[in-house]
mmCIF file as Biopython writes it, N, C-alpha, C and O atoms, coordinates in Angstrom:
data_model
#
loop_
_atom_site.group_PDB
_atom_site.id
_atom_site.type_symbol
_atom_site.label_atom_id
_atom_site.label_alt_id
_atom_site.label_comp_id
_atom_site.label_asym_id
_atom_site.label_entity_id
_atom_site.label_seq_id
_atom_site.pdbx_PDB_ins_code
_atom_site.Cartn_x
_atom_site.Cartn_y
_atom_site.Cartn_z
_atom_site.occupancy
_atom_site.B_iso_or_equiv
_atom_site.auth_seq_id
_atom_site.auth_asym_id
_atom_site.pdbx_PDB_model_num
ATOM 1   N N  . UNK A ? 1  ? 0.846   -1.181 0.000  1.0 0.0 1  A 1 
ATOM 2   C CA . UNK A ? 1  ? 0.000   0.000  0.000  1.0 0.0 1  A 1 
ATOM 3   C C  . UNK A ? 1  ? 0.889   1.240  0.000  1.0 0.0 1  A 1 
ATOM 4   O O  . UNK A ? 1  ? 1.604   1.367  0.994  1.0 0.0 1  A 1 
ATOM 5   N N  . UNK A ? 2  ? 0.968   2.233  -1.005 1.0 0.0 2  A 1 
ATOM 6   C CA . UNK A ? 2  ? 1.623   3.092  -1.128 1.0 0.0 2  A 1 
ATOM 7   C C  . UNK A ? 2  ? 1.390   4.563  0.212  1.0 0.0 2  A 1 
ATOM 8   O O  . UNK A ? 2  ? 0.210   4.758  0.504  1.0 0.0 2  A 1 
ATOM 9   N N  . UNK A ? 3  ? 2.232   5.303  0.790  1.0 0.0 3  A 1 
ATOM 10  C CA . UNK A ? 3  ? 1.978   6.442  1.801  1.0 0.0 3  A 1 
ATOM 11  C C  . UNK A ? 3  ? 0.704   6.948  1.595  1.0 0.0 3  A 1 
ATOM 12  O O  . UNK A ? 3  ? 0.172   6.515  0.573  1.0 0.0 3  A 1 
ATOM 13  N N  . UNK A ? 4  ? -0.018  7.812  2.316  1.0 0.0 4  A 1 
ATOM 14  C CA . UNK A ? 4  ? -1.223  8.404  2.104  1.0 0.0 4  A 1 
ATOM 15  C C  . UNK A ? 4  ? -0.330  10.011 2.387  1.0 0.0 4  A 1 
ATOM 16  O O  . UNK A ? 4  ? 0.516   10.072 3.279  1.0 0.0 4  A 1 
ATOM 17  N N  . UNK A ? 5  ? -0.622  11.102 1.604  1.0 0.0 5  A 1 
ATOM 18  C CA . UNK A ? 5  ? -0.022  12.362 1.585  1.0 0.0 5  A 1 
ATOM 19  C C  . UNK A ? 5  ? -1.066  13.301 2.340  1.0 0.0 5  A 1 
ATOM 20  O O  . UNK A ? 5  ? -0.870  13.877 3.410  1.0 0.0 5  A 1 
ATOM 21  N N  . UNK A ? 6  ? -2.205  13.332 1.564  1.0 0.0 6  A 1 
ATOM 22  C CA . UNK A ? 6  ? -3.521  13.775 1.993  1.0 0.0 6  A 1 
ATOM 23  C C  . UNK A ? 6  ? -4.731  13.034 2.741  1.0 0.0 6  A 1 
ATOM 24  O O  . UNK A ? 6  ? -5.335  12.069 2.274  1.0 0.0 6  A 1 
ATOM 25  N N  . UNK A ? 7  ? -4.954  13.563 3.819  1.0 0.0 7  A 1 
ATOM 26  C CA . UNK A ? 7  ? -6.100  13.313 4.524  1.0 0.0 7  A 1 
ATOM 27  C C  . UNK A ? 7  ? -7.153  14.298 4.943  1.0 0.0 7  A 1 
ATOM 28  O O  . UNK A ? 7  ? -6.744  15.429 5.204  1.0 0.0 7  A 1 
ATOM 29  N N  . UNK A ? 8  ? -8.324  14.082 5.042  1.0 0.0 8  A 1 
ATOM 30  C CA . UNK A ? 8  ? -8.815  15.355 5.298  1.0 0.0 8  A 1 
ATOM 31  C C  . UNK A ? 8  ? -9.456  14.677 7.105  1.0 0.0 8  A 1 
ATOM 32  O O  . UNK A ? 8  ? -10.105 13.686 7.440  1.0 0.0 8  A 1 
ATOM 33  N N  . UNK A ? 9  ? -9.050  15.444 7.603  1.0 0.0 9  A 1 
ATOM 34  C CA . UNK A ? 9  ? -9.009  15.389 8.618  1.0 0.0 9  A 1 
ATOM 35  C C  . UNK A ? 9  ? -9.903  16.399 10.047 1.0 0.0 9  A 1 
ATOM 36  O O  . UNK A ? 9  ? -9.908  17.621 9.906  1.0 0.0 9  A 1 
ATOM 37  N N  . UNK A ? 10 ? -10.437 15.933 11.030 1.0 0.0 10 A 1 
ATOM 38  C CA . UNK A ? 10 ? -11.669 16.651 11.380 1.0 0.0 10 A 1 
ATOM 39  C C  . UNK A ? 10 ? -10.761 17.004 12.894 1.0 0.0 10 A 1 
ATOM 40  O O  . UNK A ? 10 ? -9.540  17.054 12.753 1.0 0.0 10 A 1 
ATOM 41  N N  . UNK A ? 11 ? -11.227 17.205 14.076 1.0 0.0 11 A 1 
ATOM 42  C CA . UNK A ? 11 ? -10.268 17.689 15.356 1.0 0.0 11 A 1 
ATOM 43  C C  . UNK A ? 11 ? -11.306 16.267 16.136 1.0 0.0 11 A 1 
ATOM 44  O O  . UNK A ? 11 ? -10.927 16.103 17.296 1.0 0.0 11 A 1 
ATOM 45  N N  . UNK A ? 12 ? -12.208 15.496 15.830 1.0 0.0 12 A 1 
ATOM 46  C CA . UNK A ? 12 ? -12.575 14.347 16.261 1.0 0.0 12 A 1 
ATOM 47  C C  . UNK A ? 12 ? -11.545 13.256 16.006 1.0 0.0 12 A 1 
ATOM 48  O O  . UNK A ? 12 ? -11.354 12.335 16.800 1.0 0.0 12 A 1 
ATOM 49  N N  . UNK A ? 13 ? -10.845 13.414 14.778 1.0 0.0 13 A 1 
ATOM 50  C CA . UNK A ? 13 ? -9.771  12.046 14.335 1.0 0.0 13 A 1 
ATOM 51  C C  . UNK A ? 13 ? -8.703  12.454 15.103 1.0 0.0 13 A 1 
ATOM 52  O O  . UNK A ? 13 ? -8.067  11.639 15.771 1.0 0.0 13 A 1 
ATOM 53  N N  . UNK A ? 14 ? -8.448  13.571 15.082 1.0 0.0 14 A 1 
ATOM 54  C CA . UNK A ? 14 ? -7.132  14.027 16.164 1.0 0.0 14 A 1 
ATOM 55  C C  . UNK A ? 14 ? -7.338  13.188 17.165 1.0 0.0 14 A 1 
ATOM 56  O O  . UNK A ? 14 ? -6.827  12.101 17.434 1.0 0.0 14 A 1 
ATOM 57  N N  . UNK A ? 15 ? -8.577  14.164 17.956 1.0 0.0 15 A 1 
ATOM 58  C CA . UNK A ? 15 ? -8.667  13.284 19.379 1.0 0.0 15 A 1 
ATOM 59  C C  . UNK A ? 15 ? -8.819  12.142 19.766 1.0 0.0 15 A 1 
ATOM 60  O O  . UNK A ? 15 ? -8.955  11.864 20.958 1.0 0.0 15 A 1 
ATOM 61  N N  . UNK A ? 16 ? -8.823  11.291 18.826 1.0 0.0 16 A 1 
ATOM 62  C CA . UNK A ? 16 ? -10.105 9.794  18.841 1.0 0.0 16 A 1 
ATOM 63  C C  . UNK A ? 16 ? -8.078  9.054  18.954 1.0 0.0 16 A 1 
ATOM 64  O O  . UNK A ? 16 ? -7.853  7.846  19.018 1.0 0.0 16 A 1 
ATOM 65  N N  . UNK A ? 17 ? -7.083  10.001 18.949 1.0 0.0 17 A 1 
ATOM 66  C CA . UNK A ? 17 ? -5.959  8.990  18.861 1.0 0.0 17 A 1 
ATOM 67  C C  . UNK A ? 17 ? -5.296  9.303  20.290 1.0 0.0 17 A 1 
ATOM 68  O O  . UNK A ? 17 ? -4.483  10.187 20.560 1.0 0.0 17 A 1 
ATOM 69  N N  . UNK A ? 18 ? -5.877  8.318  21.148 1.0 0.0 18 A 1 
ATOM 70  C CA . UNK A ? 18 ? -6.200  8.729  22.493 1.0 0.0 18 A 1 
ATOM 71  C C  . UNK A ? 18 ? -5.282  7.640  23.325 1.0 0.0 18 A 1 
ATOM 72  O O  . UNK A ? 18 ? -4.783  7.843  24.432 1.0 0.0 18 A 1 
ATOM 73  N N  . UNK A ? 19 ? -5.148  6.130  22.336 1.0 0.0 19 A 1 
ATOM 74  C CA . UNK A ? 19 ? -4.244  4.651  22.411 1.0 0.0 19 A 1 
ATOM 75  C C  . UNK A ? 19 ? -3.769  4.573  21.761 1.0 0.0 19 A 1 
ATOM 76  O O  . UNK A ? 19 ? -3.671  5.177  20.693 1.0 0.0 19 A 1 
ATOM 77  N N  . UNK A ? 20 ? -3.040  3.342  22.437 1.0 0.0 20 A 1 
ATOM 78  C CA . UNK A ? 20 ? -1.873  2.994  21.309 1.0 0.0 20 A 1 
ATOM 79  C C  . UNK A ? 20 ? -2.554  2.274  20.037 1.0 0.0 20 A 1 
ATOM 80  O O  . UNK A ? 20 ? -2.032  2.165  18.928 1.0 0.0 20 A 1 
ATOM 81  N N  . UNK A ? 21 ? -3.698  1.851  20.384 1.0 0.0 21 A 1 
ATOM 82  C CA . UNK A ? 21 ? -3.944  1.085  19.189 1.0 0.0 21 A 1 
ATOM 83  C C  . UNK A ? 21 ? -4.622  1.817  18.343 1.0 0.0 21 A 1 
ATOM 84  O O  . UNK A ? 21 ? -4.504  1.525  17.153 1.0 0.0 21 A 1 
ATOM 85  N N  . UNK A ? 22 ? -5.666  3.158  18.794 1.0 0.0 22 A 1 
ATOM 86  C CA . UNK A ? 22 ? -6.223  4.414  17.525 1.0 0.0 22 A 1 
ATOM 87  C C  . UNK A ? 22 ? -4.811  4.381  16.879 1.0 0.0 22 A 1 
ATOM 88  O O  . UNK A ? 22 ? -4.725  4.056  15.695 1.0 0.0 22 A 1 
ATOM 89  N N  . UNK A ? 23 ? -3.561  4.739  17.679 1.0 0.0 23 A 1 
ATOM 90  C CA . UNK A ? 23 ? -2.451  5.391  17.174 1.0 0.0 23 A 1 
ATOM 91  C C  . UNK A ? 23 ? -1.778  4.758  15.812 1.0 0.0 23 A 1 
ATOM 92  O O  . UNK A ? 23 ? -1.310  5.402  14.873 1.0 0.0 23 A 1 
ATOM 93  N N  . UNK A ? 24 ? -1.861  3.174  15.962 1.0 0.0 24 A 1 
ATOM 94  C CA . UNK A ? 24 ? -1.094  2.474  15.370 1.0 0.0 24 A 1 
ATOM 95  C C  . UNK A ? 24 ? -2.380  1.912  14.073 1.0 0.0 24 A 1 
ATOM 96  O O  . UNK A ? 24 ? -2.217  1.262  13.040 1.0 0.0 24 A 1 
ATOM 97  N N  . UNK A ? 25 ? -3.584  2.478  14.672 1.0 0.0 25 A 1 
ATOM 98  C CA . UNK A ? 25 ? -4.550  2.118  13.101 1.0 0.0 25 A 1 
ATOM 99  C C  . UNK A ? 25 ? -4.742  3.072  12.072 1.0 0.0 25 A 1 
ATOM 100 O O  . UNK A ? 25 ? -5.300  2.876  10.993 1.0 0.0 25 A 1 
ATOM 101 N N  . UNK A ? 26 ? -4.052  4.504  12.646 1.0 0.0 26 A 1 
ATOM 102 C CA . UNK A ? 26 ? -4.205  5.739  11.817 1.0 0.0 26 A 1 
ATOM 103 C C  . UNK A ? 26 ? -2.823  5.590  11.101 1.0 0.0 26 A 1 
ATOM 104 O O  . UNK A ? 26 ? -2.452  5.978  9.993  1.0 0.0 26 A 1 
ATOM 105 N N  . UNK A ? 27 ? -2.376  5.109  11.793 1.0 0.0 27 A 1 
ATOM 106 C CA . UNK A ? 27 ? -0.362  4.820  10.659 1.0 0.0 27 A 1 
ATOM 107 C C  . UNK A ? 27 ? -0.889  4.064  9.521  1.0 0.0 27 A 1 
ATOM 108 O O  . UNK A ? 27 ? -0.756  4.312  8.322  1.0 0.0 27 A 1 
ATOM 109 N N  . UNK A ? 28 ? -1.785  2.675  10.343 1.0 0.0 28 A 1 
ATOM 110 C CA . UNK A ? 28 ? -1.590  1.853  9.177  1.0 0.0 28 A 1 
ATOM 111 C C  . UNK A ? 28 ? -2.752  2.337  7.902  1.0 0.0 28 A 1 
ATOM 112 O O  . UNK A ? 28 ? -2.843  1.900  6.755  1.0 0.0 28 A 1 
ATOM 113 N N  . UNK A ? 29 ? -3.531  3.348  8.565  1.0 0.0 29 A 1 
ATOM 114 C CA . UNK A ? 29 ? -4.384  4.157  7.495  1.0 0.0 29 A 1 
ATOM 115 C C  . UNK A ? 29 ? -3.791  4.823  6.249  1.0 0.0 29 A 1 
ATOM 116 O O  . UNK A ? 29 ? -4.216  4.925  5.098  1.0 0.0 29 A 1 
ATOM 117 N N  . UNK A ? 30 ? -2.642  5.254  6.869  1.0 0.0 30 A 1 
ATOM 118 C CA . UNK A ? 30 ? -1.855  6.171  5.686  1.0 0.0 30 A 1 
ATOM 119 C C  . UNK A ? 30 ? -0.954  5.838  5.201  1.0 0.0 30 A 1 
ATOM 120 O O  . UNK A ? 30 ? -0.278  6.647  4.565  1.0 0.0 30 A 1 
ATOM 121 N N  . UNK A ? 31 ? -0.432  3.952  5.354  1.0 0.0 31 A 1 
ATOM 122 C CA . UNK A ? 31 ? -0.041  3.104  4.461  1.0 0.0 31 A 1 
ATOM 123 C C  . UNK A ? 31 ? 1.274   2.436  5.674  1.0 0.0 31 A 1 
ATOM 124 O O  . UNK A ? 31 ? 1.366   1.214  5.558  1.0 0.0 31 A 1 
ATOM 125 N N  . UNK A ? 32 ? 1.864   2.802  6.333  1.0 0.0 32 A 1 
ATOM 126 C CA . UNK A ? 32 ? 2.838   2.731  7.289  1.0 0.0 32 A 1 
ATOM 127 C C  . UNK A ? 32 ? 2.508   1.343  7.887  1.0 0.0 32 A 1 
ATOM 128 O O  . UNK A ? 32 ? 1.379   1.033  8.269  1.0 0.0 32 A 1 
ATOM 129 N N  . UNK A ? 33 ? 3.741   0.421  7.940  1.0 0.0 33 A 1 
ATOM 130 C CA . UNK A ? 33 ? 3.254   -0.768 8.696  1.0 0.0 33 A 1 
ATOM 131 C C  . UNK A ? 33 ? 3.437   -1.076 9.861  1.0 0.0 33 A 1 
ATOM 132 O O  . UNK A ? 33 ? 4.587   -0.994 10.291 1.0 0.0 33 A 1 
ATOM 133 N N  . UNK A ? 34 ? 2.586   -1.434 10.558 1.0 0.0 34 A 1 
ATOM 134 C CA . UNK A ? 34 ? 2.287   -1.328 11.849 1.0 0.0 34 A 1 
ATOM 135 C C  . UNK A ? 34 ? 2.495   -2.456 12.563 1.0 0.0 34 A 1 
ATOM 136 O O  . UNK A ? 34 ? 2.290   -2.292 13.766 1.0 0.0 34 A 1 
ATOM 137 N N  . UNK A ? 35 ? 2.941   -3.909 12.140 1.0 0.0 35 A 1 
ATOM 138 C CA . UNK A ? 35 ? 2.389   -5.724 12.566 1.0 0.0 35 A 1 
ATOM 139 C C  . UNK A ? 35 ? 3.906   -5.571 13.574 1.0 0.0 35 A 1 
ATOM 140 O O  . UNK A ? 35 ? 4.130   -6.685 14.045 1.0 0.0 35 A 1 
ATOM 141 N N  . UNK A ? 36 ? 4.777   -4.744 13.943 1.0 0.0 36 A 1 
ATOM 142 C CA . UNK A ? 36 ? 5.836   -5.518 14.795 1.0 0.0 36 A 1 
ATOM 143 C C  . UNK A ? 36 ? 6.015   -3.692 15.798 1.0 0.0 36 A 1 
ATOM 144 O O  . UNK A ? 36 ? 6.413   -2.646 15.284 1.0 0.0 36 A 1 
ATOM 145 N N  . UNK A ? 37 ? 5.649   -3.856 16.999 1.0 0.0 37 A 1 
ATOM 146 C CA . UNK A ? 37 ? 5.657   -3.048 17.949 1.0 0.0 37 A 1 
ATOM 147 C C  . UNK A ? 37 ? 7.434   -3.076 18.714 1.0 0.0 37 A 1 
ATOM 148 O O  . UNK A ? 37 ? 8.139   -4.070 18.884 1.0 0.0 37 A 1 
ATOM 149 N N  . UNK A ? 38 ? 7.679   -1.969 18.969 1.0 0.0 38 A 1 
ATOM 150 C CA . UNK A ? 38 ? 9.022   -2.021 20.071 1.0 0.0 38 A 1 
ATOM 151 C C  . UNK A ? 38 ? 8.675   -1.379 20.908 1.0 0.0 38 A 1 
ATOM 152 O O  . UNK A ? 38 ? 7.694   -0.651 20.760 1.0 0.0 38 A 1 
ATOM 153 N N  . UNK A ? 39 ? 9.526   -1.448 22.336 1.0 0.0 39 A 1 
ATOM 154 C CA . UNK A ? 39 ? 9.705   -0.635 23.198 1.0 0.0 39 A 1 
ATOM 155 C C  . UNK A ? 39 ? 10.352  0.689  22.552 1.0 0.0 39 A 1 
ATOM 156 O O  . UNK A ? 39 ? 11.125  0.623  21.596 1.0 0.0 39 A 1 
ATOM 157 N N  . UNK A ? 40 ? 9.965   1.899  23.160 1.0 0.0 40 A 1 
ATOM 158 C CA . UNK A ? 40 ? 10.465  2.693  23.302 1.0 0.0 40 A 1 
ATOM 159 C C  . UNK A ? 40 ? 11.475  2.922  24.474 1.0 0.0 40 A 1 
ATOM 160 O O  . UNK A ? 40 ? 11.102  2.890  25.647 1.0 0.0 40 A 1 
ATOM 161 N N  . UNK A ? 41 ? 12.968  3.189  24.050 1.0 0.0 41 A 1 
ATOM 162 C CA . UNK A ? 41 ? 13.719  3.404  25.179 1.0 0.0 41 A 1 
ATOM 163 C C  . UNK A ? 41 ? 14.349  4.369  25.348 1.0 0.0 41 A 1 
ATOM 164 O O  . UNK A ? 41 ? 14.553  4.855  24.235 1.0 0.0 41 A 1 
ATOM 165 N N  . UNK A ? 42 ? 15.026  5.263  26.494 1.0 0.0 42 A 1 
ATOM 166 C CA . UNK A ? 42 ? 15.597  6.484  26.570 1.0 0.0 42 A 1 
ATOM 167 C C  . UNK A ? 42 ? 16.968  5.779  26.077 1.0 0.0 42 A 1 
ATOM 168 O O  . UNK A ? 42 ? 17.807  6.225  26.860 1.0 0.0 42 A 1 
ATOM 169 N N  . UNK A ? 43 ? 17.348  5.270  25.553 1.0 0.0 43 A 1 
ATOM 170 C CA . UNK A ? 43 ? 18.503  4.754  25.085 1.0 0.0 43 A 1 
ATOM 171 C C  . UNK A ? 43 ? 18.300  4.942  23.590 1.0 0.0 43 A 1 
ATOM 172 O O  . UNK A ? 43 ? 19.243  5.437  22.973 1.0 0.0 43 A 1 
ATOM 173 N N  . UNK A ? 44 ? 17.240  4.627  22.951 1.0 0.0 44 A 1 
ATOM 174 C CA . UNK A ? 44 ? 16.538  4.754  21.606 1.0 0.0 44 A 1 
ATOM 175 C C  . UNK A ? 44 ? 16.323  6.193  21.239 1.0 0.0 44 A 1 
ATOM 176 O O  . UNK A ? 44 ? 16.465  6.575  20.077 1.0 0.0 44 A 1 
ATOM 177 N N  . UNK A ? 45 ? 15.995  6.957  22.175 1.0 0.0 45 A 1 
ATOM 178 C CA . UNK A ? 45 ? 15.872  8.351  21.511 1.0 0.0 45 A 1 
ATOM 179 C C  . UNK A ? 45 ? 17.342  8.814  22.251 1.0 0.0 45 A 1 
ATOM 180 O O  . UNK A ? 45 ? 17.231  10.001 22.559 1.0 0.0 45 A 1 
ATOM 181 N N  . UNK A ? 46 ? 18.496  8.352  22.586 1.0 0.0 46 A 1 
ATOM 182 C CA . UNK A ? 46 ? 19.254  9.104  22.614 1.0 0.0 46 A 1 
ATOM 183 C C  . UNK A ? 46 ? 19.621  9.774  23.667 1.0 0.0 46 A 1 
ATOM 184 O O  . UNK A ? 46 ? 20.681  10.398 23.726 1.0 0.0 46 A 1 
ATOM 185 N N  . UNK A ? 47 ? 18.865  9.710  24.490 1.0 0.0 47 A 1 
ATOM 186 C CA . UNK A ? 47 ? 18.978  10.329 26.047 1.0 0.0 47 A 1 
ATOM 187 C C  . UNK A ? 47 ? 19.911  9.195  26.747 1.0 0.0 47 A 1 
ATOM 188 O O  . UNK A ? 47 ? 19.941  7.987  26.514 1.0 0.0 47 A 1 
ATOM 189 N N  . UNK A ? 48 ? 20.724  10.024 27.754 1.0 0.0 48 A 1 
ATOM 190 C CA . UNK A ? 48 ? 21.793  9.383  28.869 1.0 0.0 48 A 1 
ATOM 191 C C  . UNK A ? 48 ? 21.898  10.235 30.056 1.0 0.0 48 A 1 
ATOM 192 O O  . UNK A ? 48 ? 21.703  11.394 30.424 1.0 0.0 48 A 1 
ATOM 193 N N  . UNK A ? 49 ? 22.292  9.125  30.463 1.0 0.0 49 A 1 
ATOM 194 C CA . UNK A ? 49 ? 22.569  9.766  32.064 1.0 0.0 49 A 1 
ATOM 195 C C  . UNK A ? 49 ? 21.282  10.243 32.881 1.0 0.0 49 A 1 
ATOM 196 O O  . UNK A ? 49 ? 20.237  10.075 32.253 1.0 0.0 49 A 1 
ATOM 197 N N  . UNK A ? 50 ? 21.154  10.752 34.033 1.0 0.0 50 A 1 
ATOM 198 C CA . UNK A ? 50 ? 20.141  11.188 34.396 1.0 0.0 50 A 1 
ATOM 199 C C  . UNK A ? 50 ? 18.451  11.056 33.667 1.0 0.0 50 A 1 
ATOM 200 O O  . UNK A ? 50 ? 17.383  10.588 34.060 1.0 0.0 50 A 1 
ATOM 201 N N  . UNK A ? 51 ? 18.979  11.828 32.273 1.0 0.0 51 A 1 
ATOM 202 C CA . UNK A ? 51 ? 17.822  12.158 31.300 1.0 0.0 51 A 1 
ATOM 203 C C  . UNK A ? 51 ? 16.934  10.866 31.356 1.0 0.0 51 A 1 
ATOM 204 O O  . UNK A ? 51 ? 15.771  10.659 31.703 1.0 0.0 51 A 1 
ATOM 205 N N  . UNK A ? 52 ? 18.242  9.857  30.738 1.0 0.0 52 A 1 
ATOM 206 C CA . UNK A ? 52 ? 17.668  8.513  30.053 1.0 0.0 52 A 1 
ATOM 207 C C  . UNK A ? 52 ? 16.821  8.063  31.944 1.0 0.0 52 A 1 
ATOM 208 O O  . UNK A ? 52 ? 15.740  7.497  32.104 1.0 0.0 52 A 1 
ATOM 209 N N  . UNK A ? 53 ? 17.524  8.428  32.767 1.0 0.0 53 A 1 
ATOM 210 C CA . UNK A ? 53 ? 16.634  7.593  34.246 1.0 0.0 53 A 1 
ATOM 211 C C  . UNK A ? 53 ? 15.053  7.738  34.304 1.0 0.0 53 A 1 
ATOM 212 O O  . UNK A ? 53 ? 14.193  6.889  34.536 1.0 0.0 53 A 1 
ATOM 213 N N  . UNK A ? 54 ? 14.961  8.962  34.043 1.0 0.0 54 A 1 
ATOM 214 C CA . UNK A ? 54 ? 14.019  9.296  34.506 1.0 0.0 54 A 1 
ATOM 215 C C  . UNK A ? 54 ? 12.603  8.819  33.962 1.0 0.0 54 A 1 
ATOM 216 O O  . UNK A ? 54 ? 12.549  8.368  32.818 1.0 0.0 54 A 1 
ATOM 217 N N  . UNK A ? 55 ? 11.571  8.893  34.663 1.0 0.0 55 A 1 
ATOM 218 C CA . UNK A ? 55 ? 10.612  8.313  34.133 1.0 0.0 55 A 1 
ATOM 219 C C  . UNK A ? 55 ? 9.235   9.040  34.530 1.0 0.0 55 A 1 
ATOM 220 O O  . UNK A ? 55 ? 8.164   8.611  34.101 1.0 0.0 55 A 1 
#
């Protein structure tokens, strides 16, 4: 399925992405594949020390 560029979009679809799973059905709406989830880690975005501790 090729990217989606245009959406027309209402401030209900905004809000309605409220989980992870609205989150990850509006990706796969606009073509993005979604079937293998990761952790997010402060190691992954790059943060250390202190930064990365915190939670």
């Amino acid at each position: 399925m090729p990217y989606v560029a245009d959406m027309d979009l209402s401030s209900a679809d905004v809000g309605a992405l409220s989980s992870v799973g609205a989150q990850a059905g509006f990706l796969a709406k606009l073509g993005y594949p979604t079937g293998c989830r990761k952790e997010l880690t402060a190691l992954a975005l790059g943060l250390k020390g202190d930064t990365g501790q915190a939670r």
